[in-house]
PDB file with SEQRES, HELIX, SHEET and CRYST1 records, atoms N, CA, C and O in Angstrom:
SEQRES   1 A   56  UNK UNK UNK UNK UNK UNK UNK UNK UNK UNK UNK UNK UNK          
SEQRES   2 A   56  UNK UNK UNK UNK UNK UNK UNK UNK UNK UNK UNK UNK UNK          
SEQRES   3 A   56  UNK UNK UNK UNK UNK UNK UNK UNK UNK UNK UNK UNK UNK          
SEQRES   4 A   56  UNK UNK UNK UNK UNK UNK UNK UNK UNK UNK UNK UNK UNK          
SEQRES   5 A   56  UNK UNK UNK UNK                                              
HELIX    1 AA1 UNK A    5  UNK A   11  1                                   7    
HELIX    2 AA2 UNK A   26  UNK A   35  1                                  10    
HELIX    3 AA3 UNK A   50  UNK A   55  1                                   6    
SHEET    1 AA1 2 UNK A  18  UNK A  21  0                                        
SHEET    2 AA1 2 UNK A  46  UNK A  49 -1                                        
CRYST1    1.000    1.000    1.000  90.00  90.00  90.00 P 1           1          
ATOM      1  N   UNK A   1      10.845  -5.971  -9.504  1.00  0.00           N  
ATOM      2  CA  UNK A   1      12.218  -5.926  -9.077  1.00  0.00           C  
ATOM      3  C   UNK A   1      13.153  -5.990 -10.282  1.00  0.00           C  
ATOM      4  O   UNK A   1      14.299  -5.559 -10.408  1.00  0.00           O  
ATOM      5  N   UNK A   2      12.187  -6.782 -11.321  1.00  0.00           N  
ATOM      6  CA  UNK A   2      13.522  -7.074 -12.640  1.00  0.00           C  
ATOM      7  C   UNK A   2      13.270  -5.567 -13.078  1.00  0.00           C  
ATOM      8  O   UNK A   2      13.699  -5.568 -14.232  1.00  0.00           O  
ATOM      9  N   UNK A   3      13.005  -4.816 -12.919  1.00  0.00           N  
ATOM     10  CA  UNK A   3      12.734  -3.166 -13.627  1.00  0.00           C  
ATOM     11  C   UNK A   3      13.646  -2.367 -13.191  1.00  0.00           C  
ATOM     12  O   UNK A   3      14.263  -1.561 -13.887  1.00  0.00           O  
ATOM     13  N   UNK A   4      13.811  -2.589 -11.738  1.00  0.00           N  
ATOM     14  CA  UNK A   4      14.152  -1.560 -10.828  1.00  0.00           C  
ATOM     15  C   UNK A   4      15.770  -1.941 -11.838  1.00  0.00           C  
ATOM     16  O   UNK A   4      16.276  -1.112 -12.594  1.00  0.00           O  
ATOM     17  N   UNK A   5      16.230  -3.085 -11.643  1.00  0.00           N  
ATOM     18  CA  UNK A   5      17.578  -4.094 -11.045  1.00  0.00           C  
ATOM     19  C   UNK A   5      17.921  -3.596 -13.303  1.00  0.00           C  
ATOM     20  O   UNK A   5      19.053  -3.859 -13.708  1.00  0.00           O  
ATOM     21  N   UNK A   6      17.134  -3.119 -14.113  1.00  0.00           N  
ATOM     22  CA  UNK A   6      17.494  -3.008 -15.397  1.00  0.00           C  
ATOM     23  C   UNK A   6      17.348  -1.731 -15.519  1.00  0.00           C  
ATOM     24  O   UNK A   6      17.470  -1.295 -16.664  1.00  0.00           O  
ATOM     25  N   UNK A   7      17.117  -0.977 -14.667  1.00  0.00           N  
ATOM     26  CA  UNK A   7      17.037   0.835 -14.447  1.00  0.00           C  
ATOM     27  C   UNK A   7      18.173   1.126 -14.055  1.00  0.00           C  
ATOM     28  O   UNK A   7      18.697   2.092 -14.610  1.00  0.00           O  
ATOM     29  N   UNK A   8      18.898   0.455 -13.046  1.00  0.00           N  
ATOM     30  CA  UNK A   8      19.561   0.573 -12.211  1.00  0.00           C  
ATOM     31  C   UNK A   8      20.980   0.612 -12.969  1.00  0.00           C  
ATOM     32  O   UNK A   8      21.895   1.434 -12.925  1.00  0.00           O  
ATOM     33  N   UNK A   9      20.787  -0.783 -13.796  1.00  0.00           N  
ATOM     34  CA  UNK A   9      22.270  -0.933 -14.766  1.00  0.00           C  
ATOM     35  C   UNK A   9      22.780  -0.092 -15.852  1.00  0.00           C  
ATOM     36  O   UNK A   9      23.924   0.205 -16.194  1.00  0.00           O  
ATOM     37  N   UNK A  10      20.944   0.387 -16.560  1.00  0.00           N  
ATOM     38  CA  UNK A  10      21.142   1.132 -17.512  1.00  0.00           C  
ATOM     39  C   UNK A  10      21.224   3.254 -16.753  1.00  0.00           C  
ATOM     40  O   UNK A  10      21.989   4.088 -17.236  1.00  0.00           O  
ATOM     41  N   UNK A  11      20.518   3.463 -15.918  1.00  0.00           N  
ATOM     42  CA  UNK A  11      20.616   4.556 -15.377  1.00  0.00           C  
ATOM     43  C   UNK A  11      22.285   5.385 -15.847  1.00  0.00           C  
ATOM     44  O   UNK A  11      22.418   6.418 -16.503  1.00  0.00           O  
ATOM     45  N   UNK A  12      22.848   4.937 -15.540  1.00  0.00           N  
ATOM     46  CA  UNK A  12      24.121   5.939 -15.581  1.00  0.00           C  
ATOM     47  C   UNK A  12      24.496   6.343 -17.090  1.00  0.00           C  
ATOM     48  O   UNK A  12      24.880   7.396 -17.599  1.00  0.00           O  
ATOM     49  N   UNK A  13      24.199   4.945 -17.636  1.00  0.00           N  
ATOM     50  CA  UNK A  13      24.219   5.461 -19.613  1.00  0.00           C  
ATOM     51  C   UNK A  13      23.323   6.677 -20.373  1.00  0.00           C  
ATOM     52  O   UNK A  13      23.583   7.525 -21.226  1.00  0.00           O  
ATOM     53  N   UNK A  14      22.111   6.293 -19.589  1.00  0.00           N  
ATOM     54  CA  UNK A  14      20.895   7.463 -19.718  1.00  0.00           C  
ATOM     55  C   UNK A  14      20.765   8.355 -18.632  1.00  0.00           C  
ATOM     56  O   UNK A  14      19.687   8.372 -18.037  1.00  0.00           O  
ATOM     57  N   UNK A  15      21.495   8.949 -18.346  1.00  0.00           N  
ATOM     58  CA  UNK A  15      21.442   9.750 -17.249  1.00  0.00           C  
ATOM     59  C   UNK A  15      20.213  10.191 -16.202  1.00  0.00           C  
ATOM     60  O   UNK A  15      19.844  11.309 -15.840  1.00  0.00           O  
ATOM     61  N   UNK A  16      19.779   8.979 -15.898  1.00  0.00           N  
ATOM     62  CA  UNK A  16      18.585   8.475 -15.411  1.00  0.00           C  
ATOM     63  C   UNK A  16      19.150   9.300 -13.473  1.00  0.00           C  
ATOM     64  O   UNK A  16      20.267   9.273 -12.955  1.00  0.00           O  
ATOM     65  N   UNK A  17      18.192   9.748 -13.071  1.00  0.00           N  
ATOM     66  CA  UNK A  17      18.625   9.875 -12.108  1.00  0.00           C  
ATOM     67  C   UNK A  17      17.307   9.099 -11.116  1.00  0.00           C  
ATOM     68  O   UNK A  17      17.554   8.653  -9.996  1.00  0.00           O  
ATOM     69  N   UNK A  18      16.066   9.042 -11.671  1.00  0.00           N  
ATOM     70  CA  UNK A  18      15.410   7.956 -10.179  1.00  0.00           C  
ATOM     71  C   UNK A  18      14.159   7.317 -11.209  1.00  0.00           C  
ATOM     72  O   UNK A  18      13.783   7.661 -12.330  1.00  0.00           O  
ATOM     73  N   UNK A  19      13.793   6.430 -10.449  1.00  0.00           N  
ATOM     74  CA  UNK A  19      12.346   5.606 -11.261  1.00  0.00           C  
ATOM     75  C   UNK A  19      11.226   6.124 -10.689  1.00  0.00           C  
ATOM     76  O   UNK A  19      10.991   5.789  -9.529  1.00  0.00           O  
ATOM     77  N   UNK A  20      10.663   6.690 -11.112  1.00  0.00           N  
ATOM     78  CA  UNK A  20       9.066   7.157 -11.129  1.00  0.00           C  
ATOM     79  C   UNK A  20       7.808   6.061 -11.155  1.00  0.00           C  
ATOM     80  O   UNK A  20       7.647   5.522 -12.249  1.00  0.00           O  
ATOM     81  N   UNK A  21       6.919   5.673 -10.115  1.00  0.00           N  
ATOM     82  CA  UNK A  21       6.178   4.706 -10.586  1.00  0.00           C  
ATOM     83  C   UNK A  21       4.587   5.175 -10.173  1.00  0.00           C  
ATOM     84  O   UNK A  21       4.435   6.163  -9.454  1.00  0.00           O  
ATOM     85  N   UNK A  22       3.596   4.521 -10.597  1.00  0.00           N  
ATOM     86  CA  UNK A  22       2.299   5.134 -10.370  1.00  0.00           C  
ATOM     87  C   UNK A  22       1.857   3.785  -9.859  1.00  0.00           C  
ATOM     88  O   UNK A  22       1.371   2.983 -10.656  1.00  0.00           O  
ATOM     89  N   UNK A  23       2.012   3.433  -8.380  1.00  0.00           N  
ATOM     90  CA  UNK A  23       1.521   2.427  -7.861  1.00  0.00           C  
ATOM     91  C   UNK A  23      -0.094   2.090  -7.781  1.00  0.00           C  
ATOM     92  O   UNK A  23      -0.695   2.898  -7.073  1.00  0.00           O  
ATOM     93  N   UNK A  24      -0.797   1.205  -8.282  1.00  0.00           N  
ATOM     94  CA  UNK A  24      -2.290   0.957  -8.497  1.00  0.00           C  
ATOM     95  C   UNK A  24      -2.863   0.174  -8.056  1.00  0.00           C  
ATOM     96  O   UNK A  24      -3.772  -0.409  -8.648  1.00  0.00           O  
ATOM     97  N   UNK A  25      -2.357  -0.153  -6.447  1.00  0.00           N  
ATOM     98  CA  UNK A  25      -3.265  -0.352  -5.181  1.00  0.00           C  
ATOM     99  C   UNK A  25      -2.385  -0.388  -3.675  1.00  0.00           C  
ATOM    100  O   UNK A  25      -1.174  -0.562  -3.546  1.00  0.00           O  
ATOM    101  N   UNK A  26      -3.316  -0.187  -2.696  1.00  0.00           N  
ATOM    102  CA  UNK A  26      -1.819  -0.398  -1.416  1.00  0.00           C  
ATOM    103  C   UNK A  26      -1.312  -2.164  -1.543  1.00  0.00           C  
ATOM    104  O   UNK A  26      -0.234  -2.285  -0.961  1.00  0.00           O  
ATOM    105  N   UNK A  27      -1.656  -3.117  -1.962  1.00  0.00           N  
ATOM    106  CA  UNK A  27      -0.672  -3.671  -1.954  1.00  0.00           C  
ATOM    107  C   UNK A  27       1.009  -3.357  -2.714  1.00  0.00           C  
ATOM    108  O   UNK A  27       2.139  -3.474  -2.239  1.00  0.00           O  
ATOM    109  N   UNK A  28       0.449  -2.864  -4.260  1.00  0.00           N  
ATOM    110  CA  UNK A  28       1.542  -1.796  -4.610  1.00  0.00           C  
ATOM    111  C   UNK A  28       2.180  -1.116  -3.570  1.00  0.00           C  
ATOM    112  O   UNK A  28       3.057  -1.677  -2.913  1.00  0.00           O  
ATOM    113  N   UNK A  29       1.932  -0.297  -3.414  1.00  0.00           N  
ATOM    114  CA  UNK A  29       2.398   0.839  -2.597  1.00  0.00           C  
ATOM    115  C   UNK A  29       3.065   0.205  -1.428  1.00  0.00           C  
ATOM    116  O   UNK A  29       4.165   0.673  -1.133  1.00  0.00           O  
ATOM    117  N   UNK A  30       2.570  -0.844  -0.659  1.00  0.00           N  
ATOM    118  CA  UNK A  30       3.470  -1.562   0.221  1.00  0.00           C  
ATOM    119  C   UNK A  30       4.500  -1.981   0.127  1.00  0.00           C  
ATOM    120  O   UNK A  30       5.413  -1.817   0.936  1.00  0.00           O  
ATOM    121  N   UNK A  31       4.543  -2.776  -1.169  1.00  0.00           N  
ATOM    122  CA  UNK A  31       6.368  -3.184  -1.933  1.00  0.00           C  
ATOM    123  C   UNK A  31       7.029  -1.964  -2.508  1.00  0.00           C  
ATOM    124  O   UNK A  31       8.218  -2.099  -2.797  1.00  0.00           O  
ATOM    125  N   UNK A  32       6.318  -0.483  -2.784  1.00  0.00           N  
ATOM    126  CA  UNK A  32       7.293  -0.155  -3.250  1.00  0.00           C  
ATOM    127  C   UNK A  32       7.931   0.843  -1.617  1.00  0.00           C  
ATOM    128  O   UNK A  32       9.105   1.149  -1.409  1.00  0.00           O  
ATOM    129  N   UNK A  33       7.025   1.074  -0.921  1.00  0.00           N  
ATOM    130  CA  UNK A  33       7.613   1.360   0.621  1.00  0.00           C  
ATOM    131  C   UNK A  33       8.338   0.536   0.953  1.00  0.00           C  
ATOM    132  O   UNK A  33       8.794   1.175   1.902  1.00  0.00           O  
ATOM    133  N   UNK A  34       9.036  -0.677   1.004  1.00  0.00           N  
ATOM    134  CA  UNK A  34       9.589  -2.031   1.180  1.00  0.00           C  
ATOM    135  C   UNK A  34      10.641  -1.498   0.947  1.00  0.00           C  
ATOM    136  O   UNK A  34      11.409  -1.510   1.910  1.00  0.00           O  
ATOM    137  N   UNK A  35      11.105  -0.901  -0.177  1.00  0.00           N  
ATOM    138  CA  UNK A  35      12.309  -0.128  -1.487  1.00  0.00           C  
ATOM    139  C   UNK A  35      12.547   0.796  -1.128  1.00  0.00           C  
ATOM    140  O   UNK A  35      13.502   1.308  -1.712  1.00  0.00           O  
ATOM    141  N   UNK A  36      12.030   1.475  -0.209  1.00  0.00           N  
ATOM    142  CA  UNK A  36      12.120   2.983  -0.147  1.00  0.00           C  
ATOM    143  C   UNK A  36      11.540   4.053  -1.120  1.00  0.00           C  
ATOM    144  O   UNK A  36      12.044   5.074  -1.585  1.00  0.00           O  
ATOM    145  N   UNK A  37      10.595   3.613  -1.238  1.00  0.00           N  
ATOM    146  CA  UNK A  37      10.038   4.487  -2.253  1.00  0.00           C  
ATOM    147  C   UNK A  37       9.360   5.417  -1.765  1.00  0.00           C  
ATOM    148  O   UNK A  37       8.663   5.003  -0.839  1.00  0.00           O  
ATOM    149  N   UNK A  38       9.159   7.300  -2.120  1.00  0.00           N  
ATOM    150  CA  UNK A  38       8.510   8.132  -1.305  1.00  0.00           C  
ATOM    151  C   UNK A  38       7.381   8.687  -2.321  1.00  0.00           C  
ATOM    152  O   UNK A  38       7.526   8.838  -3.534  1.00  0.00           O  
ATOM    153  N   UNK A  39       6.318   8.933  -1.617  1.00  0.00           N  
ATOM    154  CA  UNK A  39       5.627   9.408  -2.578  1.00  0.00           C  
ATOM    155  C   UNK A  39       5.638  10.965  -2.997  1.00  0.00           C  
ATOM    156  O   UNK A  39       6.095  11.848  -2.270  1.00  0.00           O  
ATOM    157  N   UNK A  40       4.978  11.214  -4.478  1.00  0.00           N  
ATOM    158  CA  UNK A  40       5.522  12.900  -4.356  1.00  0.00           C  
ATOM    159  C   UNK A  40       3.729  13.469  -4.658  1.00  0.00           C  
ATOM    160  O   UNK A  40       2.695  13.239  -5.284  1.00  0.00           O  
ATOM    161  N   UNK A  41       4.580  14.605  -3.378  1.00  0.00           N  
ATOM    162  CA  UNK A  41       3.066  14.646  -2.966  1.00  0.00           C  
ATOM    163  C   UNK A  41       1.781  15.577  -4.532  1.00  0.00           C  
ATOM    164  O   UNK A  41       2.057  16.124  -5.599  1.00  0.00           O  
ATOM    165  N   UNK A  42       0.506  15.300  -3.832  1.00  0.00           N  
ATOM    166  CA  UNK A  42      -0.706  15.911  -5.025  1.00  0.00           C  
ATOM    167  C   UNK A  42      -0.702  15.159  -5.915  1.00  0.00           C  
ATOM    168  O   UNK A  42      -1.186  15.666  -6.927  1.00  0.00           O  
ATOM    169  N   UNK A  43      -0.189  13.573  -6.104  1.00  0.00           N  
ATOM    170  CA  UNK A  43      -0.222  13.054  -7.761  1.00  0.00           C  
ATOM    171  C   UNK A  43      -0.647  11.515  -7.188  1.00  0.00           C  
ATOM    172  O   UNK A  43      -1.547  10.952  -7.813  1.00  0.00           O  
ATOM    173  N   UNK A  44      -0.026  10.776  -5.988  1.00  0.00           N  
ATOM    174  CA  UNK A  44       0.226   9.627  -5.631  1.00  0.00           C  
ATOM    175  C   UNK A  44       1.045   8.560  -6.371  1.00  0.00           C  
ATOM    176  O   UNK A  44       0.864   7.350  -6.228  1.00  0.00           O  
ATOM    177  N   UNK A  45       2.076   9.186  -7.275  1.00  0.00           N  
ATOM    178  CA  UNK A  45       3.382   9.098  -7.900  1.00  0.00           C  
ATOM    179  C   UNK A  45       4.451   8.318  -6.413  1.00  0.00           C  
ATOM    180  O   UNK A  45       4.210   8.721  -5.275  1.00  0.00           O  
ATOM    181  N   UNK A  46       5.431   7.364  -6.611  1.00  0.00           N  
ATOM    182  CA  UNK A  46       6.277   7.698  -6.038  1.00  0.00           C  
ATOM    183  C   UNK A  46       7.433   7.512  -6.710  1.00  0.00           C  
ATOM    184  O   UNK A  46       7.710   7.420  -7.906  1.00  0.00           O  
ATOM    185  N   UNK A  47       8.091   7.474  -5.648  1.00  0.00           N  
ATOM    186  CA  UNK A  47       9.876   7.443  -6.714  1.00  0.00           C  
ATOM    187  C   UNK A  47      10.851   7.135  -5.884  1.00  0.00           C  
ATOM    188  O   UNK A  47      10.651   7.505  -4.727  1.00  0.00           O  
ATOM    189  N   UNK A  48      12.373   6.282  -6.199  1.00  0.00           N  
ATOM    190  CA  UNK A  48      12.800   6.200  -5.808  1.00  0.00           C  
ATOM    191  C   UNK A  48      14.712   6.417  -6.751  1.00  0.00           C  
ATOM    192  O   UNK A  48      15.045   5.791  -7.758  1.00  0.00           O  
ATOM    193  N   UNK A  49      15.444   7.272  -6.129  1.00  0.00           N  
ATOM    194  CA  UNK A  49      16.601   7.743  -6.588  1.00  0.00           C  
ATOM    195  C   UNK A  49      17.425   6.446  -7.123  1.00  0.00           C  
ATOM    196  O   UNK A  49      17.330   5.307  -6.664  1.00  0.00           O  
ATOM    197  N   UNK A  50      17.931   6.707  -7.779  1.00  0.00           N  
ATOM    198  CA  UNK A  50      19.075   5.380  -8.409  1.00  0.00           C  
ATOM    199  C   UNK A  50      19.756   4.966  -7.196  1.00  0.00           C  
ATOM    200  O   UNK A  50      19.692   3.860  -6.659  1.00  0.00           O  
ATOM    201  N   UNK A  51      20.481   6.087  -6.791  1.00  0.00           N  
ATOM    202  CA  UNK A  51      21.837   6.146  -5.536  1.00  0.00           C  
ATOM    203  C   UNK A  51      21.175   5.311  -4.692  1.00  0.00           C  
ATOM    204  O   UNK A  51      21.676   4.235  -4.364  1.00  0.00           O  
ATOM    205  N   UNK A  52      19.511   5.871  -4.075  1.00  0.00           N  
ATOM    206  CA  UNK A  52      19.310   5.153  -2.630  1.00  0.00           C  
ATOM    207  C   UNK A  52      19.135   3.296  -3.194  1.00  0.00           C  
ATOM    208  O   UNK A  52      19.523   2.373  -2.477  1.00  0.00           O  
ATOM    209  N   UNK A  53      18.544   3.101  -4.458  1.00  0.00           N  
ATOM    210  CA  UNK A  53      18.906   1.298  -4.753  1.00  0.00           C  
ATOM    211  C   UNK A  53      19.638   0.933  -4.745  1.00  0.00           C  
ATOM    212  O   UNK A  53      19.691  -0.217  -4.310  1.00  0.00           O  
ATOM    213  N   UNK A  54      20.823   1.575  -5.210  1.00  0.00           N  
ATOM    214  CA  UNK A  54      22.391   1.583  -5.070  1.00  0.00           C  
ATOM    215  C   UNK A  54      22.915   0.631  -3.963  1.00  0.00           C  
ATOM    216  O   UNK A  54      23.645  -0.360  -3.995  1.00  0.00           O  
ATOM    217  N   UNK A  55      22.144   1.432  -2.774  1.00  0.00           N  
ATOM    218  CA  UNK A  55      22.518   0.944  -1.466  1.00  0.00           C  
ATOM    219  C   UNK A  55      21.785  -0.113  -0.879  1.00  0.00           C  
ATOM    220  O   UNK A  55      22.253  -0.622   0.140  1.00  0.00           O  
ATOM    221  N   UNK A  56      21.118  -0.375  -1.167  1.00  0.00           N  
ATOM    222  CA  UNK A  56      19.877  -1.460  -0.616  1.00  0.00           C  
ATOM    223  C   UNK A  56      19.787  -2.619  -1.218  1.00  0.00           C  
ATOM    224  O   UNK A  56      18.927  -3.429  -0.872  1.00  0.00           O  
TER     225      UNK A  56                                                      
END                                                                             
């Protein structure tokens, strides 16, 4: 969460537009579904946009 919450602050300086993460088990993958995180498909990558943390 301290990643997301220091992506989040710095994002707009670095024109960061979402966090990319390579979750490495379903408990992973459960917290980052928690966040809204989607996965992109063929890699088991997911990601989640700056804007949608924005809101949450």
């Amino acid at each position: 969460m301290d990643a997301l919450e220091r992506s989040l602050n710095i994002g707009d300086q670095l024109g960061m537009l979402a966090v990319v993460v390579d979750p490495i088990d379903e408990k992973a993958v459960s917290f980052y579904r928690k966040y809204e995180f989607i996965f992109i498909p063929g890699n088991g990558k997911m990601f989640l946009t700056l804007e949608t943390f924005r809101k949450s």
